[in-house]
C-alpha positions as CSV (number, residue, x, y, z in Angstrom):
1,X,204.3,229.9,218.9
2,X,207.2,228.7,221.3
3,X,206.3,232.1,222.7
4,X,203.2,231.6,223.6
5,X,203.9,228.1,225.3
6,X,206.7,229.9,227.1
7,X,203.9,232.6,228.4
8,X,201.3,229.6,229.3
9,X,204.0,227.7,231.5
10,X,204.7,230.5,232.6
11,X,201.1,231.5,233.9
12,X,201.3,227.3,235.0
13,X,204.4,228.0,237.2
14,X,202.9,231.0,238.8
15,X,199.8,229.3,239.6
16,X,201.3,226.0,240.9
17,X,203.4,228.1,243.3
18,X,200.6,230.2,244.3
19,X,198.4,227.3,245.1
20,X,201.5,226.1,247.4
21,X,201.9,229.2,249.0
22,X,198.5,230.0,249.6
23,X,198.2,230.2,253.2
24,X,196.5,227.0,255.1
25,X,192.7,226.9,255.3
26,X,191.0,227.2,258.9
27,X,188.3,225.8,259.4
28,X,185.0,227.0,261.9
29,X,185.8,224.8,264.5
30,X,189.4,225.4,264.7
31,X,188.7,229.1,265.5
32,X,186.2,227.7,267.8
33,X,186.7,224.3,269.5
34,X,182.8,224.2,270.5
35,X,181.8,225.3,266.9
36,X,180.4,222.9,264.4
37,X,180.3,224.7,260.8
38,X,176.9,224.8,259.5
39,X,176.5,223.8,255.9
40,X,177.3,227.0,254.0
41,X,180.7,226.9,255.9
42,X,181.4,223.3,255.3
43,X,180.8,223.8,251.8
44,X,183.0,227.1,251.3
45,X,185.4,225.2,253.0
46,X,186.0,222.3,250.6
47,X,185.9,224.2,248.0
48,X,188.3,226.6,248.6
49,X,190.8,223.5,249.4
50,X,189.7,222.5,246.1
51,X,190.8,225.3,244.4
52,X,194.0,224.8,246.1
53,X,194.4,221.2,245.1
54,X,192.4,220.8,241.8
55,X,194.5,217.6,240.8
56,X,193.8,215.7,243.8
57,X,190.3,216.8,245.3
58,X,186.8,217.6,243.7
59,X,183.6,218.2,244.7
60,X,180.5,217.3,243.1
61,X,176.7,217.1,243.4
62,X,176.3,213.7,243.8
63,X,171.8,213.5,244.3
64,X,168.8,215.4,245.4
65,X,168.0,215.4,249.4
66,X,164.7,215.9,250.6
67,X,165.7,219.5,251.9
68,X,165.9,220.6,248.2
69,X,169.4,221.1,248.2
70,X,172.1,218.4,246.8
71,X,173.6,216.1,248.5
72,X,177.8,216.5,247.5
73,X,180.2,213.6,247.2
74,X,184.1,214.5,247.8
75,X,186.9,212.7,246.6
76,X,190.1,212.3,247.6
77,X,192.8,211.0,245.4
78,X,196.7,211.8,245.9
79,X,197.4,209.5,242.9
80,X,194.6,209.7,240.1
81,X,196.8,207.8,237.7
82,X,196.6,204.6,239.9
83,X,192.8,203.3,238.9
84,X,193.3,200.1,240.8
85,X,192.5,201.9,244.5
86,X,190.9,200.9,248.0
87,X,187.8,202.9,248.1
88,X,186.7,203.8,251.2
89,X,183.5,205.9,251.9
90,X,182.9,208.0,255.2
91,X,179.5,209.8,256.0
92,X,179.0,212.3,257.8
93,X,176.1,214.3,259.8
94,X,173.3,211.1,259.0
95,X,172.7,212.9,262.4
96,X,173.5,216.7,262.3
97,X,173.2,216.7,266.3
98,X,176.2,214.7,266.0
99,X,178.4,216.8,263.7
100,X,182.1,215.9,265.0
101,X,182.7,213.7,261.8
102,X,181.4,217.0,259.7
103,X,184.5,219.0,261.5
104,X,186.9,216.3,261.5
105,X,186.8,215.4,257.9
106,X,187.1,219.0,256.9
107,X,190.4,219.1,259.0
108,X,191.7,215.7,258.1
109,X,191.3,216.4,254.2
110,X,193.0,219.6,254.5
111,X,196.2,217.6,256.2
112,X,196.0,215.0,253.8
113,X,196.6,217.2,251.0
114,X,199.0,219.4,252.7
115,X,201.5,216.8,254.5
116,X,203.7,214.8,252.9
117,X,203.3,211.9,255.5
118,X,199.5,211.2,255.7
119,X,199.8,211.5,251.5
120,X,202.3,208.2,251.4
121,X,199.6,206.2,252.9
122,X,197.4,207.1,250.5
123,X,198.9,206.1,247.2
124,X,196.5,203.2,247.2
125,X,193.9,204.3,248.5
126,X,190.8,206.8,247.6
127,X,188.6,208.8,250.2
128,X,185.0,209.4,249.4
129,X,183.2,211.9,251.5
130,X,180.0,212.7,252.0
131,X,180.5,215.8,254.1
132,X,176.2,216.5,255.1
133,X,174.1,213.3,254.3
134,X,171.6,214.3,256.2
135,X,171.3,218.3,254.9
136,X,167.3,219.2,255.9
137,X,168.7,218.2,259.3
138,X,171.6,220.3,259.5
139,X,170.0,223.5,258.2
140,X,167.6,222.8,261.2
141,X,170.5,224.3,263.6
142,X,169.5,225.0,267.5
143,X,171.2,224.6,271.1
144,X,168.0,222.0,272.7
145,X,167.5,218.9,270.8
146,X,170.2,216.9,272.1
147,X,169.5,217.6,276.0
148,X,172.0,214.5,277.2
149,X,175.0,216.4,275.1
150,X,177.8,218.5,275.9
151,X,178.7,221.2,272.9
152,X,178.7,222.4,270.5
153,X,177.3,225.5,270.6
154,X,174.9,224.8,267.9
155,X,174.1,221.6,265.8
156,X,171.0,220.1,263.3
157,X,168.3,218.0,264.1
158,X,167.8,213.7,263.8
159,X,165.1,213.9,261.9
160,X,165.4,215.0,258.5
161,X,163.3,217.4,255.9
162,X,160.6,214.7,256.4
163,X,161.2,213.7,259.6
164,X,162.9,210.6,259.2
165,X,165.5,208.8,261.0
166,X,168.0,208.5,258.0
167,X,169.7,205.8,259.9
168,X,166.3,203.7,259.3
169,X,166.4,204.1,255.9
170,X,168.9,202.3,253.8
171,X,166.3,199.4,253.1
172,X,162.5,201.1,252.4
173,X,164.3,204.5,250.8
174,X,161.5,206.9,251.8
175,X,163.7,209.9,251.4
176,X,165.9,211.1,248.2
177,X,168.3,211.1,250.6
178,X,169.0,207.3,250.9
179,X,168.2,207.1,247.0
180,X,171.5,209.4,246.7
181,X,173.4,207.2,249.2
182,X,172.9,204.0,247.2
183,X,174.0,206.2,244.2
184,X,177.0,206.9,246.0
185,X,177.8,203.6,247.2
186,X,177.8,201.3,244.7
187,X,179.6,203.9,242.3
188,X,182.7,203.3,244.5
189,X,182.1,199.9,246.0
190,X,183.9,200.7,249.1
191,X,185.4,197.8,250.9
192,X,185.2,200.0,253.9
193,X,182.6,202.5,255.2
194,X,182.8,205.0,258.3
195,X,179.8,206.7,259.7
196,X,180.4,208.8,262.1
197,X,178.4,209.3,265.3
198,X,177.8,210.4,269.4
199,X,176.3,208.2,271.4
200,X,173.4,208.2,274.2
201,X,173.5,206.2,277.2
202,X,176.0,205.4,279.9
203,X,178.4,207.6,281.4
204,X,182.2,206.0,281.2
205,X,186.2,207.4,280.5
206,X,186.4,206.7,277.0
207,X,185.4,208.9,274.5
208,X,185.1,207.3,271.2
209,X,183.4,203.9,271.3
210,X,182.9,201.9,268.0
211,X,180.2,199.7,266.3
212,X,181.8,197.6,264.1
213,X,179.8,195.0,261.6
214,X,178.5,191.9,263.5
215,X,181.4,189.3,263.2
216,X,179.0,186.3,262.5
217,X,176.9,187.6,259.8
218,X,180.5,188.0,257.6
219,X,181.0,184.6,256.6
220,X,184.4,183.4,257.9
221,X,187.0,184.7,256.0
222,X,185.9,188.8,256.1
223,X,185.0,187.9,260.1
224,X,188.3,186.5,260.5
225,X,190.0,189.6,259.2
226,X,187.9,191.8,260.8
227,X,188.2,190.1,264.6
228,X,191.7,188.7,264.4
229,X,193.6,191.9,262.4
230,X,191.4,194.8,261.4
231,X,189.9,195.7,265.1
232,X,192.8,195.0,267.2
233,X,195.3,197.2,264.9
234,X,192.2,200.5,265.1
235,X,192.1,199.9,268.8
236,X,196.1,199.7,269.3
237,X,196.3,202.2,267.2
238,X,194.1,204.6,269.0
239,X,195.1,203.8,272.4
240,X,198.7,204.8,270.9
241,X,197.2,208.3,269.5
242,X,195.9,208.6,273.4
243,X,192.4,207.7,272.2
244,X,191.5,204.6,273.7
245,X,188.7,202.9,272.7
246,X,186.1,200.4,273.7
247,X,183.3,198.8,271.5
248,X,180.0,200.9,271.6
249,X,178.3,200.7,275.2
250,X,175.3,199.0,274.7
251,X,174.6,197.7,278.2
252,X,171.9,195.7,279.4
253,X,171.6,198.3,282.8
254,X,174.8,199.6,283.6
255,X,178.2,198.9,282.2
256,X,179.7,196.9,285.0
257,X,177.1,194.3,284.3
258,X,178.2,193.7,280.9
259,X,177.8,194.9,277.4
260,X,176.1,193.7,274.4
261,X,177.5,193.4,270.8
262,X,175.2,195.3,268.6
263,X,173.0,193.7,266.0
264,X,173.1,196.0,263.0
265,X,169.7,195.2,260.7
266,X,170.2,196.4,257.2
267,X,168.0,199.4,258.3
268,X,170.6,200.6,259.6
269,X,174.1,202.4,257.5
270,X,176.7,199.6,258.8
271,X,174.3,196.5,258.8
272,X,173.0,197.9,254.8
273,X,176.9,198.0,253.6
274,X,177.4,194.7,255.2
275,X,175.5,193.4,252.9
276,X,177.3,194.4,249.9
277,X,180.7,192.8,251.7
278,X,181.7,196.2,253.0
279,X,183.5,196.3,256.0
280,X,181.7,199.0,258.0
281,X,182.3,201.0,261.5
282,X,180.1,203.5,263.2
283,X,182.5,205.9,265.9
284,X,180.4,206.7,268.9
285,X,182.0,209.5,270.8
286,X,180.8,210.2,274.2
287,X,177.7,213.0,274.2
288,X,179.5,214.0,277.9
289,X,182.6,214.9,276.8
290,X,184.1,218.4,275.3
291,X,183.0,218.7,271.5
292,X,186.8,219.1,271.1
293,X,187.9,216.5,272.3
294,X,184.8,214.7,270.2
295,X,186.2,215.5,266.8
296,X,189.5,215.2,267.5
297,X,189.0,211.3,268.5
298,X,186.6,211.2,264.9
299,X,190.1,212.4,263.3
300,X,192.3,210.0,264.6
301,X,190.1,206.8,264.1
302,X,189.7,208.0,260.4
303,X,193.6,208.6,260.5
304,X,193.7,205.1,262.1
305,X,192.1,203.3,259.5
306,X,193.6,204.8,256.3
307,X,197.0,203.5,257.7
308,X,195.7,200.3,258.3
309,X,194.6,199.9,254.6
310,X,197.4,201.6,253.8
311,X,199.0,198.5,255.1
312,X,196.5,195.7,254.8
313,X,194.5,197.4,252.2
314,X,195.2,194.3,249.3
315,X,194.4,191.3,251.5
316,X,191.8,192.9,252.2
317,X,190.5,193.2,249.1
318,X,191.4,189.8,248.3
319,X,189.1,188.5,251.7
320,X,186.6,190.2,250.4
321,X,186.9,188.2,246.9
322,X,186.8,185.2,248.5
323,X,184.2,186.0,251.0
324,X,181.7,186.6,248.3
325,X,182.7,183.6,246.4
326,X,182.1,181.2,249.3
327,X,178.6,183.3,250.3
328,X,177.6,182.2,246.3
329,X,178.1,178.5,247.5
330,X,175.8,178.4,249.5
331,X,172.9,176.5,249.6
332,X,171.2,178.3,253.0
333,X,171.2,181.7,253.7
334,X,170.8,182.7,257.5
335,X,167.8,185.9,257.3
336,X,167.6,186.0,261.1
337,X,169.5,186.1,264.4
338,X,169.9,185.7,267.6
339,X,172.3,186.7,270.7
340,X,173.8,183.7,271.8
341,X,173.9,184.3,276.0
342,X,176.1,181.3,276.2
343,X,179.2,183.0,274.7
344,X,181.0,185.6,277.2
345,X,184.1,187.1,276.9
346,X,185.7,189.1,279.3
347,X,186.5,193.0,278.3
348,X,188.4,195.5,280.6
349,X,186.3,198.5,281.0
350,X,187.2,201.7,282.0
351,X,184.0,203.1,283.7
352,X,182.3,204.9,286.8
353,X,180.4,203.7,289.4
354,X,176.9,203.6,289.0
355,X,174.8,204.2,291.8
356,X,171.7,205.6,293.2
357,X,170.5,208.6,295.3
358,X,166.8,210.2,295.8
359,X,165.6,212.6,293.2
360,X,164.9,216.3,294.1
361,X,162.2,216.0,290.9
362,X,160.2,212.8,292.2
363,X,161.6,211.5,295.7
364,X,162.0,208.3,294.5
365,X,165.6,206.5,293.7
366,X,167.3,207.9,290.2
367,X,170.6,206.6,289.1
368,X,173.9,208.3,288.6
369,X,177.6,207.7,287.7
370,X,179.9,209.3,290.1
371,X,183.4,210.1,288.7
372,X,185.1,210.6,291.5
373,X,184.8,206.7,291.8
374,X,186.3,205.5,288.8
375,X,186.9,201.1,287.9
376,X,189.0,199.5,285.9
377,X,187.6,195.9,286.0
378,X,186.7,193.1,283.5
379,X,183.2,192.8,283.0
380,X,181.2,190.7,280.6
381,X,180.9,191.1,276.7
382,X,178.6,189.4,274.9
383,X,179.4,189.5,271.2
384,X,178.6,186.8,269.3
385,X,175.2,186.1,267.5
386,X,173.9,182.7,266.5
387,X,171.7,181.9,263.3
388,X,167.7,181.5,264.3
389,X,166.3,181.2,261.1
390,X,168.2,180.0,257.6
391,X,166.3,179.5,254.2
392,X,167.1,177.4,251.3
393,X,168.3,180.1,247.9
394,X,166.7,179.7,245.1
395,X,168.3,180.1,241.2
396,X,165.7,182.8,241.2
397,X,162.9,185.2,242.5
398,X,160.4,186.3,240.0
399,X,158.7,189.4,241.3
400,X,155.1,190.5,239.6
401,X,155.6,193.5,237.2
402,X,152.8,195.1,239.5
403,X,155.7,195.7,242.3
404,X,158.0,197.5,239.7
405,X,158.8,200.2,242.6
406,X,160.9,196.8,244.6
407,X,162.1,197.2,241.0
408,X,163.2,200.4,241.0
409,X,164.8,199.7,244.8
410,X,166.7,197.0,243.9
411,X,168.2,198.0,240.5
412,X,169.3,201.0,242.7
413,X,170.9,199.0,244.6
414,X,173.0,197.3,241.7
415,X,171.0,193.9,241.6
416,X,170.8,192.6,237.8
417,X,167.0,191.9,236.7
418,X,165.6,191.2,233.8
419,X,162.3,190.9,232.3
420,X,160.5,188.0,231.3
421,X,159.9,187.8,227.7
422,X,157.1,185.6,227.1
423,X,154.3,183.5,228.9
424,X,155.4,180.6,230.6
425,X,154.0,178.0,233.2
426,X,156.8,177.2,236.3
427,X,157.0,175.3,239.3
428,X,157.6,177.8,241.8
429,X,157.7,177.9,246.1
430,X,154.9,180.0,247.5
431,X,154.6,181.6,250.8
432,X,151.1,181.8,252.1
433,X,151.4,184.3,255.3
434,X,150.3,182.1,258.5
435,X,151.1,185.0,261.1
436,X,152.6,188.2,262.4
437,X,152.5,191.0,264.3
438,X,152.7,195.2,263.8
439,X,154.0,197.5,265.6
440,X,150.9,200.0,267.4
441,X,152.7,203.2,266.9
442,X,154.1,204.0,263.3
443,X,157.9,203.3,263.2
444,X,159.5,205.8,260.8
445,X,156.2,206.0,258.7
446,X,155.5,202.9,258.8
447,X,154.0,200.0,260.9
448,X,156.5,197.6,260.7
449,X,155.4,193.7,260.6
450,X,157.9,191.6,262.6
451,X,157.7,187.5,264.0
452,X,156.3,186.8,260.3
453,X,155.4,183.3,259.9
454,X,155.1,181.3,256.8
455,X,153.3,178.4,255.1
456,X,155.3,177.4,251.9
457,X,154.2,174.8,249.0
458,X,155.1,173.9,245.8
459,X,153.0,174.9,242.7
460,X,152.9,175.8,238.9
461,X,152.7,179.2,238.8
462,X,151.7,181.4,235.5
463,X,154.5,184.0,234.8
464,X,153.6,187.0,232.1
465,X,155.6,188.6,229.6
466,X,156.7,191.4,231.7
467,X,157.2,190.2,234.8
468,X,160.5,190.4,236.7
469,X,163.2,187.7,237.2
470,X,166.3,188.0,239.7
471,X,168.8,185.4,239.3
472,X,170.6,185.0,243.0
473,X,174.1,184.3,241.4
474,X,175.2,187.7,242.1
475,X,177.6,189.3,244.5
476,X,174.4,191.3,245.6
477,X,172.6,187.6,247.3
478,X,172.4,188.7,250.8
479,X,170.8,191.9,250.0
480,X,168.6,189.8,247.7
481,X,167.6,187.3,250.7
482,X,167.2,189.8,253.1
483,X,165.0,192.1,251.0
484,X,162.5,189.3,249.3
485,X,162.3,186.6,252.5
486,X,159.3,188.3,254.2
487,X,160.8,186.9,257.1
488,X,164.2,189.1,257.7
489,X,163.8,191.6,260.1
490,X,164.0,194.4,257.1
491,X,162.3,192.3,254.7
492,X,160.5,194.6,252.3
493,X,156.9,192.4,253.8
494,X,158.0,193.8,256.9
495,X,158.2,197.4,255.4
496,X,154.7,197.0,254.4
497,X,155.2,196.8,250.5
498,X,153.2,194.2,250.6
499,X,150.4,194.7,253.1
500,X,147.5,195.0,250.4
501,X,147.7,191.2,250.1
502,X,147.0,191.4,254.2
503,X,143.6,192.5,253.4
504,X,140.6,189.9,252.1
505,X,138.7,191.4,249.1
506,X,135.8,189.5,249.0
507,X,133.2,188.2,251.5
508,X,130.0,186.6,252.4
509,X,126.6,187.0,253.6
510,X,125.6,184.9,256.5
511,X,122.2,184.2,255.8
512,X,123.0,183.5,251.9
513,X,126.3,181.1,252.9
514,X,124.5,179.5,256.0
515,X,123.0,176.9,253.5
516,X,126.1,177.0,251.2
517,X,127.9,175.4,254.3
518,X,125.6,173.0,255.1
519,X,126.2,171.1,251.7
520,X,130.2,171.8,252.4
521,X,130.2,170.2,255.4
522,X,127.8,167.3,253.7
523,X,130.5,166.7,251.6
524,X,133.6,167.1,253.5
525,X,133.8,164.3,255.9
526,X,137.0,165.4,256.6
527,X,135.9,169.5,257.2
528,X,133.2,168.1,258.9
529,X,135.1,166.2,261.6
530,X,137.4,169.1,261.8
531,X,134.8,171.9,262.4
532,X,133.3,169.4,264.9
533,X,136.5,169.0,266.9
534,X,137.0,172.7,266.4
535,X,133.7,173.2,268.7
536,X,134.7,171.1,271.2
537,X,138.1,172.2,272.3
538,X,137.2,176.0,271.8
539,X,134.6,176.9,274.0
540,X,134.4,180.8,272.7
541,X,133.8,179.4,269.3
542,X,131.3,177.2,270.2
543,X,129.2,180.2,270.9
544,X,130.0,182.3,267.8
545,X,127.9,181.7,265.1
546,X,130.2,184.1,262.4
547,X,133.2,182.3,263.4
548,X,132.0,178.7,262.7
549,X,130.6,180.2,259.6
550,X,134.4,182.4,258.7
551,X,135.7,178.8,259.8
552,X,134.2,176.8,256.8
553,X,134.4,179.4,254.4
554,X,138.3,179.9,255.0
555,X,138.5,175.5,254.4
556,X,136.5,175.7,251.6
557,X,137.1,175.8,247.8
558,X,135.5,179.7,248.0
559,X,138.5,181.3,250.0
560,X,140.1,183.5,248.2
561,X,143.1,182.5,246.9
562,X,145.4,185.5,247.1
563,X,144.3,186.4,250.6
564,X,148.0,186.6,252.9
565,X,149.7,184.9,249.5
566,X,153.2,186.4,249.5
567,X,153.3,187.4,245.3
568,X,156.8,187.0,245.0
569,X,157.8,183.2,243.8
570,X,161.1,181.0,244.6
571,X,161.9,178.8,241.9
572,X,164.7,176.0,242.0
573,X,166.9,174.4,239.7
């Protein structure tokens, strides 16, 4: 028996060493500095490294994508024993056109596990990866999509298997793909989340740019710790790792007249984790310069931020604790904002002049940055949003067992919800739809409603065994508020889940009612003297006979009830 342990350590020894000694994994683009690996490579890739370094890396299927194959979830622990970790999550190729974070993560989890230094700064910390979200996109490889970009030789597609912006898709989950994501997310719970990107737009020096989450939508104590310590440590940090850095150019015309803060909706990846009280950054490197140096700036920022939670990692955490416990004290909830124009500060920009000449295509004036007139100068940044619209949280929204797929979407998205167990009569909040307009072209499949007005009243309201409660005293509450109040921006009303209640199922006939309304009027003094004043101050109405007829119907005790009424109820206390 000792014999046999002897041979089996033995076999352990040899392997260990061999796994040390195996020479170091290359990767495509390190053969190739303007060559992104397509998915086959990416994948042969980590798993070789995880053959090398079974103890500290694996590789899973993590969820279906719409392109048939799985999506895979990589995770990175130098210290399994140590449960207690900072998770952070980091996506990659949301937009395969933009693949540096696909190259860069291969590289940078290679170097993790193979130097000693990078692997101190991880002992409290675990990596999650996903290395191709969006897969249908990346198998869709060419040289032309991207026109505005420079390298690599060949990259994916935006849209995805079904055509879909995945970075429109964290709220209405259209595609397996986000259904995977929110899978993946709240397994770990990051408390911070990278997704890397390229940009479009302005031509400048810098080639990594960053979104991070809006400031004012964190409550104070996470937008405190992201303003005054977390951002100014990344950009130091990069500027020292000869990187530097500027927030994402989103500029009104050109640079030099100022940039704007972005306003990340929940459609989008960092605006969803934001509101799960995840920290979240989106690096922008510069479509104009070399795909090297692209990646290589993805590396470093990801470098960047494991050393700041390597260092600030457990106050951190504790922020976050006490951000979510002062967000569940509450008694409004902001669902809407605004840019507030008032509040400038000034941010030195690296840039090129932007200019004009005559266009060879159309003769007429076409602008261009020159480089060989560079500018250093301050210009305006305009970075801070302001509520517009804050509503009063309920103890609880009861949603209709009819709308079990809202269900389905928000029990994916860890929100606790039960069922009701019996009949009961409530008083309950109602919304009544006053208002709003639709887009005229589909927006990502749908028609999205936006400017949503409301009409709200109190009401006992008939709940049936079956039908679904959510209680709002749960960590999850923004994403609760900003799914169910039909009038956030990525309110599942303005998804259309709710548009058959936009559509009147029952009518009259004009000759049959004309009498009916006579006798309405007759006895509605009140109706009466309203239609009346209706006639006189509205000249086109005056002359439409269906109108004033639509007109007493809708005031009458025949409308149809349900007709705009929002199904989901508020109750309080």
């Amino acid at each position: 028996m000792k014999n046999i342990i002897r041979l089996c350590c033995f076999f352990l020894f040899i392997n260990c060493s061999y796994a040390q000694d195996m020479p170091t994994i290359i990767s495509p683009f390190e053969k190739d500095n303007n060559y992104s690996a397509d998915h086959d490579e990416m994948l042969a890739f980590y798993k070789k490294l995880v053959q090398k370094h079974p103890k500290h890396l694996s590789i899973s299927e993590a969820g279906p994508s719409d392109a048939g194959l799985a999506i895979h979830e990589i995770v990175l622990d130098v210290k399994p024993e140590n449960k207690d970790k900072i998770n952070l999550l980091i996506n990659n190729a949301i937009h395969p056109g933009e693949p540096c974070g696909v190259d860069a993560s291969m590289m940078f989890v290679r170097d993790v596990l193979e130097q000693t230094e990078l692997q101190q700064q991880l002992q409290n910390i675990r990596i999650i990866i996903i290395p191709a979200y969006n897969i249908g996109g990346m198998l869709n490889r060419g040289s032309h999509s991207r026109a505005n970009q420079l390298g690599p030789k060949l990259y994916g597609f935006r849209g995805n298997a079904k055509n879909l912006d995945l970075n429109r898709d964290f709220i209405k989950c259209d595609s397996k793909n986000a259904k995977t994501f929110s899978k993946i997310f709240h397994k770990w719970n990051p408390e911070v989340f990278i997704d890397n990107h390229t940009s479009n737009g302005a031509d400048y020096s810098y080639t990594m740019t960053l979104i991070a989450t809006q400031k004012d939508k964190l409550g104070p104590v996470l937008s405190n710790h992201l303003t005054n310590k977390m951002l100014p440590f990344l950009y130091d940090s990069m500027d020292k790792k000869q990187w530097e850095m500027t927030p994402y150019v989103y500029a009104k015309e050109t640079p030099d007249g100022g940039i704007i803060g972005f306003l990340d909706l929940p459609r989008y990846s960092s605006g969803y984790a934001s509101l799960f009280h995840t920290l979240s950054f989106m690096p922008e490197t510069h479509m104009l310069k070399p795909y090297k140096d692209r990646v290589w700036s993805t590396y470093a920022f990801m470098e960047s931020m494991v050393t700041y939670l390597s260092i600030h990692g457990e106050q951190l955490k504790e922020d976050r604790a006490a951000s979510i416990n002062n967000i569940g004290q509450q008694k409004l909830f902001p669902i809407k904002w605004e840019l507030d124009q008032t509040n400038k500060e000034n941010l030195l920009f690296k840039g090129y002049e932007a200019t004009y000449k005559t266009s060879d295509i159309h003769g007429q004036d076409r602008l261009y940055y020159d480089r060989k007139k560079s500018y250093e100068k301050e210009i305006p940044f305009m970075n801070s949003y302001q509520e517009k619209l804050s509503v009063k949280i309920p103890s609880a929204y009861v949603i209709p067992q009819a709308y079990d797929n809202i269900v389905s979407l928000m029990k994916l998205n860890g929100v606790q919800i039960k069922s009701i167990e019996q009949d009961q009569i409530v008083s309950a909040e109602q919304y009544y739809i006053t208002d709003f307009e639709t887009v005229e072209l589909p927006y990502e499949g749908h028609y999205l409603h936006r400017n949503v007005t409301i009409r709200s009243h109190q009401n006992s309201i008939k709940l049936r065994k079956g039908d679904f409660i959510v209680k709002t005293n749960q960590d999850q509450l923004p994403y609760i508020m900003n799914v169910l109040e039909p009038q956030a921006d990525d309110s599942f009303f303005a998804w259309n889940f709710f548009d058959s209640i936009l559509m009147q199922k029952e009518y009259f006939s004009s000759y049959v009612f004309e009498d009916l309304a006579v006798e309405i009027l007759k006895q509605n003094a009140e109706l009466q003297q309203l239609f009346e004043k209706k006639k006189k101050e509205d000249e086109s109405f005056a002359k439409n006979a269906k109108a004033q007829l639509s007109f007493i119907y809708e005031h009458s005790q025949y409308k149809e009830p349900t007709h705009k009424l929002y199904p989901v109820f508020k109750i309080y206390p």
